[in-house]
C-alpha positions, 0 to 999 in steps of 0.5 A: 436473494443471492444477488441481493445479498451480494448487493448489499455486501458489496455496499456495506464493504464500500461504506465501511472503506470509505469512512477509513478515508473521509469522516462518517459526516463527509457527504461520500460516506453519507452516500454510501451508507445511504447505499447500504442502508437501503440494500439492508432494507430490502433484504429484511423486508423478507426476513427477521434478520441479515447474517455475514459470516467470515468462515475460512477466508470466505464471506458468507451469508446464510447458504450462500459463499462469496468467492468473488467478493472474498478475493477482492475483501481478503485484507477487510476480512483479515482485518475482523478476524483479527478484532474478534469479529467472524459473525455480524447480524442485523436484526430488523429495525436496525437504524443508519445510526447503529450501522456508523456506529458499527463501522466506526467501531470496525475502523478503530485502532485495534489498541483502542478497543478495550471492551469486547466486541458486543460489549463495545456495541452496547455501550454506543447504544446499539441494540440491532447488531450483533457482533462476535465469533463464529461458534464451533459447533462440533467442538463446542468452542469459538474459533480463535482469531488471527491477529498480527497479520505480518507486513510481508503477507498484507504486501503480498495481498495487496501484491495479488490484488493489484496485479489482479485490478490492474490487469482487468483496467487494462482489458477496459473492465469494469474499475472498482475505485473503492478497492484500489483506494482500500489498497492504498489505505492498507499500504498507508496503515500497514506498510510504509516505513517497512520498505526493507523488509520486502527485499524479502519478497524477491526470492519467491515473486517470479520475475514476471512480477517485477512491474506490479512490485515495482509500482506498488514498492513507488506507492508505499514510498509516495505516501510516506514521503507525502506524509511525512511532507504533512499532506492530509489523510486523504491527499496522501492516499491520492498521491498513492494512488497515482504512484499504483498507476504511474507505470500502467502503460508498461504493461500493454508493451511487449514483456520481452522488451521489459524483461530485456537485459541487454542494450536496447535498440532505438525502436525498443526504447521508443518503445518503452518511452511510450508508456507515459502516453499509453497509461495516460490514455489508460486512465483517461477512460477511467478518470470518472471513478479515479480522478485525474491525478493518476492521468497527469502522473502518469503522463509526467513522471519522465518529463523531467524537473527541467522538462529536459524528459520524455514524452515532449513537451512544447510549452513551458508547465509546473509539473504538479507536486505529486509527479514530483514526488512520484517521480522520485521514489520511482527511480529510488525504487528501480534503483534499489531493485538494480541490488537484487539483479546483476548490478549491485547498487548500494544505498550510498550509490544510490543517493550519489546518482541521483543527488547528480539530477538535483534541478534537473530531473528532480526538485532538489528542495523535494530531493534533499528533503527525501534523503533526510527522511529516508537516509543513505541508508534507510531504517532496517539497512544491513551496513558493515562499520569501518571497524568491520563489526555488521550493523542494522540501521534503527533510526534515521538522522534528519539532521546528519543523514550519514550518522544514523542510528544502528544497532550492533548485531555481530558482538554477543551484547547487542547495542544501539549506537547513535553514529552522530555522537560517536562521531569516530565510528562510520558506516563503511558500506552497506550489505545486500539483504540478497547476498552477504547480507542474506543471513542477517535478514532475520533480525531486520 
C-alpha cells in the first residue's frame, strides 16, 4: 500500500508541475494526469477514499510519511499551505475532470482566488475532492498556514534541491526532469528581478557552495533576460534550465583548483577549460528526460561570439541563442561575485569590462540589450550620489541606463528621485551590500 501510494504522490505532484509549464489540454499534462488517474484508481479499488496530508514539512497519507518525496516537494508543499490547503481527499468515483480542475485551482495566482478552498471547488462542480486544513484536534482549532514565503528562503530551497539533483546526475543516478523543470518554474515565479537581494546569501553559504549558487544566480538571470527578450513560458524555462547545467562539468574537477586563488598554472587551466566537454558528455547521457539544449549550452558557453573561445572549434557554426544569452549572464554573474571576494568589482566596472567584449566574445545586439534591462546599476543597488547622499536603485531607465530611478535613504524624508529628469544629479559610484554598503541591506 505504501508503494502504491508513494506511486501515486509521485504522479499526481509530476501532473500538477507540468500544467504550471503547458495547458492542461497539451498532450504532456494529458499523459500525466493519465498517469495519475490510473495510480488513484488502484488505491480506491481497496478503499472508499485517498487522504494527502501536509503535516509539519512532510507529505502524509493515512499511517505512512514521505520523507523522501518531502525533500524533493518543499517548495510544492510551501506553496498549498500557503493556499489554505494541508488535507486533499479523493473520494471514490472521483473524475479526471475534477482532478484538472483540482490542479488548475492548486496553479492559480494566490491574488486570483477569492473564495475559500472548497468553496472554490464546488463552484467548478467538483463533488469528490475535498480540500482544506488539517484539524487540531488537541486544540480544537485549524492550524494557521504559512503564507508569504520570502524570496531569500525559496532561493536557498531551490539552492538546496539543486545541489542535492545535480550531484546524484553526476553519480549517473536516476534524473528526475520534472523536478528540475519545477526549479526552474519556481525561479521563474518566484525570484527573477531579485537578483540583489541574494548578496545576502554569501555570509551564511559556506564557500564550498559557490559553484551551485553561481549556476542557479545564471539561471534566474537567463529566464528574465529570455522573458523580457519576449520568449514563451515554456522557452524561458528551457533556457533556465540550461543555464542550471551549463557549468555542470565543473564539479567533476578537483575542488582544489576551483576554490584556488592564485594564478593558475597551465595544466590547472587545461584543466578547468575541459568542463565544457565534460558537462557536455554529462548531459548527453541524460538527454532523454532533459533534451539537448543543456548539452549545446554547455558545450558552447566559452566558445565565444567569434568562436575565438574554448573547447576548439574547426568549423564555422552560429552559436544557438540560448548559449547567447547563457553565456552572458554567466560571466555578469561571476563578476558580480568578484564583489564579495578580495577584488571589488562595482556595477560600472562590470559593465565597462564587458561592454570591451562587444562582437567578440558576446553579441553586442544581446549585450546592449541586457544592459538596458539590467542597468549599470541593477534594481535594489546601493549607490552613493555625487553629492555624497546613499541612495537605493528603484527602477531602470531602458532608455538612459546611467539615469535610473533611486530612492534617497540618507535624509529624514525619504524620496524617489527620477535621475533622468534631474539631469544635474549623478550616480558617483556604487556600494558593496557586503561592505559599506552592509548597514543599508535591510532597506533593499
Amino acid at each position: 500500500m505504501a508503494d502504491n501510494s508513494t506511486n501515486f504522490l509521485t504522479n499526481f505532484m509530476a501532473s500538477w508541475q507540468v500544467a504550471r509549464i503547458y495547458e492542461t489540454s497539451h498532450p504532456k499534462f494529458v499523459e500525466s494526469l493519465e498517469k495519475a488517474y490510473k495510480s488513484l484508481g488502484s488505491l480506491l479499488e481497496l478503499q472508499n477514499e485517498v487522504v494527502i496530508g501536509v503535516v509539519g514539512e512532510e507529505l502524509t497519507s493515512g499511517k505512512e510519511i514521505f520523507f523522501e518525496l518531502s525533500k524533493k516537494m518543499q517548495l510544492a508543499i510551501g506553496h498549498l499551505k500557503s493556499i489554505g490547503v494541508e488535507r486533499i481527499i479523493f473520494n471514490k468515483g472521483v473524475t479526471k475532470d475534477e482532478i484538472v480542475k483540482l490542479i488548475s485551482f492548486i496553479i492559480t495566482p494566490t491574488e486570483n482566488l477569492k473564495l475559500e478552498p472548497q468553496n472554490y471547488l464546488l463552484n467548478l462542480g467538483v463533488k469528490n475532492i475535498e480540500v482544506g486544513k488539517i484539524k487540531d484536534f488537541g486544540q480544537g482549532h485549524y492550524v494557521a498556514a504559512v503564507r508569504g514565503i520570502n524570496k531569500i528562503g525559496h532561493y536557498e530551497d531551490c539552492l538546496d534541491k539543486l545541489s542535492d539533483s545535480i550531484i546524484s546526475l553526476i553519480d549517473d543516478n536516476t534524473v528526475d526532469g520534472h523536478n528540475f523543470t519545477f526549479i526552474s518554474n519556481n525561479i521563474m515565479e518566484n525570484l527573477i528581478g531579485s537578483y540583489q537581494e541574494f548578496f545576502k546569501l554569501k555570509e551564511i553559504k559556506s564557500h564550498d557552495m559557490a559553484t551551485f549558487m553561481h549556476i542557479l544566480n545564471v539561471s534566474i538571470l537567463s529566464i528574465y533576460f529570455a522573458s523580457k527578450l519576449g520568449f514563451s513560458k515554456e522557452d524561458c524555462l528551457s533556457v533556465g534550465l540550461a543555464g542550471l547545467f551549463h557549468d555542470i562539468g565543473k564539479l567533476y574537477i578537483g575542488r582544489r583548483i576551483i576554490q584556488k586563488t592564485g594564478k593558475l598554472d597551465e595544466r590547472e587551466f587545461g584543466e578547468i577549460k575541459s568542463h565544457t566537454v565534460l558537462g557536455a558528455e554529462i548531459l548527453l547521457r541524460h538527454v532523454d528526460k532533459l533534451t539537448i539544449l543543456p548539452v549545446v549550452v554547455a558545450f558552447e558557453h566559452h566558445l565565444d561570439y567569434d568562436l575565438g573561445g574554448y573547447p576548439k572549434v574547426y568549423f564555422v557554426r552560429n552559436l544557438h541563442i540560448a548559449t547567447l544569452i547563457v553565456s552572458i549572464c554567466d560571466v555578469y554573474d561571476a563578476l558580480m561575485q568578484r564583489r564579495s571576494y578580495k577584488n571589488d568589482y562595482p556595477p560600472e566596472m562590470i559593465y565597462n569590462i564587458m561592454m570591451r567584449g562587444k562582437d567578440t566574445k558576446f553579441s553586442a545586439q544581446l549585450l546592449n540589450k541586457f544592459f538596458r534591462i539590467m542597468g549599470i546599476w541593477p534594481r535594489g543597488t546601493i549607490v552613493c550620489l555625487e553629492d555624497e547622499r546613499i541612495a537605493i536603485v528603484r527602477e531602470v531607465n531602458e532608455e538612459a541606463i546611467f539615469s535610473p530611478a533611486v530612492e534617497v535613504i540618507s535624509e529624514r524624508s525619504r524620496r524617489i528621485i527620477d535621475l533622468n529628469k534631474k539631469k544635474n544629479i549623478k550616480i558617483k559610484r556604487a556600494l558593496n551590500p557586503l561592505k559599506e554598503g552592509k548597514k543599508y541591506l535591510e532597506l533593499i
